[in-house]
C-alpha positions in Angstrom: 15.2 22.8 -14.8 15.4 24.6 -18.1 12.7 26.0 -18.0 13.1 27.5 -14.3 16.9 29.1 -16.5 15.0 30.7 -19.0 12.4 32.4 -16.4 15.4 33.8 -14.2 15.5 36.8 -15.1 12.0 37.8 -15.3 11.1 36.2 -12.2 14.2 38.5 -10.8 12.3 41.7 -12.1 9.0 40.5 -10.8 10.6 40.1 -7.6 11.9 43.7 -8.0 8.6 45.1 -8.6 7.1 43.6 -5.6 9.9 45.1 -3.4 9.2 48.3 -5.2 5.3 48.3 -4.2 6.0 47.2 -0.8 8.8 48.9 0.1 9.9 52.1 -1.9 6.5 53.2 -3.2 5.4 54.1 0.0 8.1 55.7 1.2 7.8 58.2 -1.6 3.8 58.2 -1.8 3.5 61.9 -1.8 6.1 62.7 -4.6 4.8 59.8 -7.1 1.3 61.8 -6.0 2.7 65.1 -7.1 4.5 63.4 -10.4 1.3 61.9 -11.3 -0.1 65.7 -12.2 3.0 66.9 -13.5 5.5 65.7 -15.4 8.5 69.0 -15.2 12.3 67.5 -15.6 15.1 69.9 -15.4 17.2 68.1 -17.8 17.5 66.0 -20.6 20.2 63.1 -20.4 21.2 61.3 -23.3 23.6 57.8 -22.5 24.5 54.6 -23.5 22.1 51.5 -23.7 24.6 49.9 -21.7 23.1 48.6 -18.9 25.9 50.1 -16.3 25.2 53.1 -17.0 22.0 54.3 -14.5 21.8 57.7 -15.4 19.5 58.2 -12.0 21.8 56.6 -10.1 25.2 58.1 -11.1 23.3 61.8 -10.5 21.2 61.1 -7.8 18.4 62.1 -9.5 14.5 61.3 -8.2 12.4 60.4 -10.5 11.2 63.3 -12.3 13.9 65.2 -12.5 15.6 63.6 -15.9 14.2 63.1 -19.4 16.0 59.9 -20.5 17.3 58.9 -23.8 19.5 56.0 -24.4 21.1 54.9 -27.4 23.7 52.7 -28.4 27.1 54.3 -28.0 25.1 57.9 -26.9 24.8 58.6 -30.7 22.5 61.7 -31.5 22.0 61.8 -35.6 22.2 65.2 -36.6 18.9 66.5 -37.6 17.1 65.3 -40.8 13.7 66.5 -42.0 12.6 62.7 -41.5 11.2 61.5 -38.0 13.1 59.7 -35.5 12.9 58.6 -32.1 15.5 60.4 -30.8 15.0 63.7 -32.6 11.1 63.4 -31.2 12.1 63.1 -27.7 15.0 65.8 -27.5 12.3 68.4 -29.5 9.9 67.0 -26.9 12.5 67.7 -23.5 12.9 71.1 -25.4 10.5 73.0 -26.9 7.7 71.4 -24.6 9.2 70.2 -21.2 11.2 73.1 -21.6 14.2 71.3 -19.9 17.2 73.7 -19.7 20.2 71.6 -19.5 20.9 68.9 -22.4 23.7 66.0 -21.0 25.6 63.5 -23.2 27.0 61.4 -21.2 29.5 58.5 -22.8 31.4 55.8 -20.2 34.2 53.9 -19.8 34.2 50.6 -21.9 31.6 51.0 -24.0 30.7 48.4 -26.3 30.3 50.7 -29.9 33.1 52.7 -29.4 35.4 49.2 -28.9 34.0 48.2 -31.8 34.7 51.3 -33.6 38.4 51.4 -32.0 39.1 47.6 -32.7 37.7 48.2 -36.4 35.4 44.8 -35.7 33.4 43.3 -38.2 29.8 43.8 -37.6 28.9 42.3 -40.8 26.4 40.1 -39.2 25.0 43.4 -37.5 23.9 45.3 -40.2 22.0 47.6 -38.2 24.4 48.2 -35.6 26.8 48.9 -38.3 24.4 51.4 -40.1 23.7 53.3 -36.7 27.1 53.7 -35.8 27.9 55.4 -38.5 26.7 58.2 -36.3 30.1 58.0 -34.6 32.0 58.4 -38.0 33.4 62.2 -37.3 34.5 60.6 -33.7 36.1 58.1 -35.6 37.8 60.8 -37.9 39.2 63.1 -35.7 40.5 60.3 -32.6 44.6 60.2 -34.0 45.8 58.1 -31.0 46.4 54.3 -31.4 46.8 51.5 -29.2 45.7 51.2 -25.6 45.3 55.5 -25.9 42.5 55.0 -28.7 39.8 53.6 -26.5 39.5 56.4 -24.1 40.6 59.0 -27.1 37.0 58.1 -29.2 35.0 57.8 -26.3 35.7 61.3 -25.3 35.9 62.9 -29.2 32.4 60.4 -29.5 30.3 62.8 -27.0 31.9 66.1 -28.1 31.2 64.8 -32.2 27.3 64.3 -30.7 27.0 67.3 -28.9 28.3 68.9 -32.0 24.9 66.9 -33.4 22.6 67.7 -30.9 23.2 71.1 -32.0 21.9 70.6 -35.2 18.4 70.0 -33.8 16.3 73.2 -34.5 14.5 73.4 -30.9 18.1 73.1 -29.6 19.2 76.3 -31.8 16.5 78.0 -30.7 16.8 77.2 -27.3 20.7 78.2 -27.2 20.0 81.6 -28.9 17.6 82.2 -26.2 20.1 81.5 -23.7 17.7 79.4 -22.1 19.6 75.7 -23.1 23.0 74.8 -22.2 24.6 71.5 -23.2 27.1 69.6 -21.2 29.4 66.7 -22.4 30.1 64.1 -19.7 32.4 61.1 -19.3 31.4 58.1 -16.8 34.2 56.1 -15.5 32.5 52.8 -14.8 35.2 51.4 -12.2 36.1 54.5 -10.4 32.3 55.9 -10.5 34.2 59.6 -11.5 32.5 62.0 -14.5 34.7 64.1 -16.3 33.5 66.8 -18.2 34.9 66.6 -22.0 34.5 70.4 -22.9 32.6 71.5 -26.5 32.4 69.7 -29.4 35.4 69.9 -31.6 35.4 72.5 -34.3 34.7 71.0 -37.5 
């Protein structure tokens, strides 16, 4: 009986791949065809880990269209000369994809910015606690308290990372081409609404 527990959920995804293959692959046969020679998305979405946030689903997206990057609590670093993951893939959807619209996209209840707003002690989570220092700035300039702060840092949160993303070189040099535009988005998990937050604050 245990055993059968601990299998759940993969039996649940291999379940889901079998509907996929019988059901949805060949309804869109001649698109995966056409994706399997080309690989041209439009833009590049950066969101939350969180698992409620489906960034194909909340724009209706097929696949294709988005370049996908998902961090904990949407966090972009600001360039370094060192190599990351995330810096690889957004000089990837830019300067080689060529995508021409860059979304970060926060959402209602996320997990890092409660933990941010409720000052939790992540001293058993050293590593969450070293990314999210990513989110300091957010921290810094969100003045509200009480049940206001939440919703406050989450929205400072994507305008402090598109402030980041910025920083990126083949972002720059994207933007000065006019070729690049970035977007800050808000997901509203229970209502299913996206607001757009504006710029990034000016430091």
């Amino acid at each position: 009986m245990h055993a059968m527990q601990t299998l759940g959920p993969l039996h649940d995804l291999s379940d889901g791949v079998a509907r996929f293959q019988r059901e949805v692959f060949p309804a869109k046969a001649e698109l995966f065809a056409r994706l399997a020679a080309a690989h041209r998305p439009t833009a590049l979405f950066i969101g939350c880990s969180d698992a409620r946030v489906v960034p194909e689903l909340i724009t209706q997206s097929e696949p294709g269209d988005l370049f996908v990057v998902r961090t904990a609590g949407n966090l972009v670093p600001a360039h370094t000369p060192d190599p990351d993951g995330v810096t690889a893939s957004i000089e990837y959807a830019v300067s080689v994809l060529g995508v021409t619209a860059v979304v970060v996209c926060g959402h209602s209840g996320c997990g890092a910015m409660t933990a941010l707003a409720e000052g939790a002690d992540l001293s058993a989570a050293g590593s969450v606690a070293r990314w999210l220092r990513h989110a300091d700035a957010s921290v810094a300039r969100t003045a509200q308290t009480g049940p206001g702060r939440l919703p406050a840092l989450i929205r400072e949160n994507v305008r402090a990372q598109l402030a980041n993303l910025a920083t990126h070189p083949a972002v720059a040099r994207a933007r000065a081409a006019g070729t690049l535009t970035l977007h800050g988005w808000v997901y509203d998990i229970p209502s299913g609404g996206v607001s757009d937050v504006g710029p990034a604050a000016a430091p």
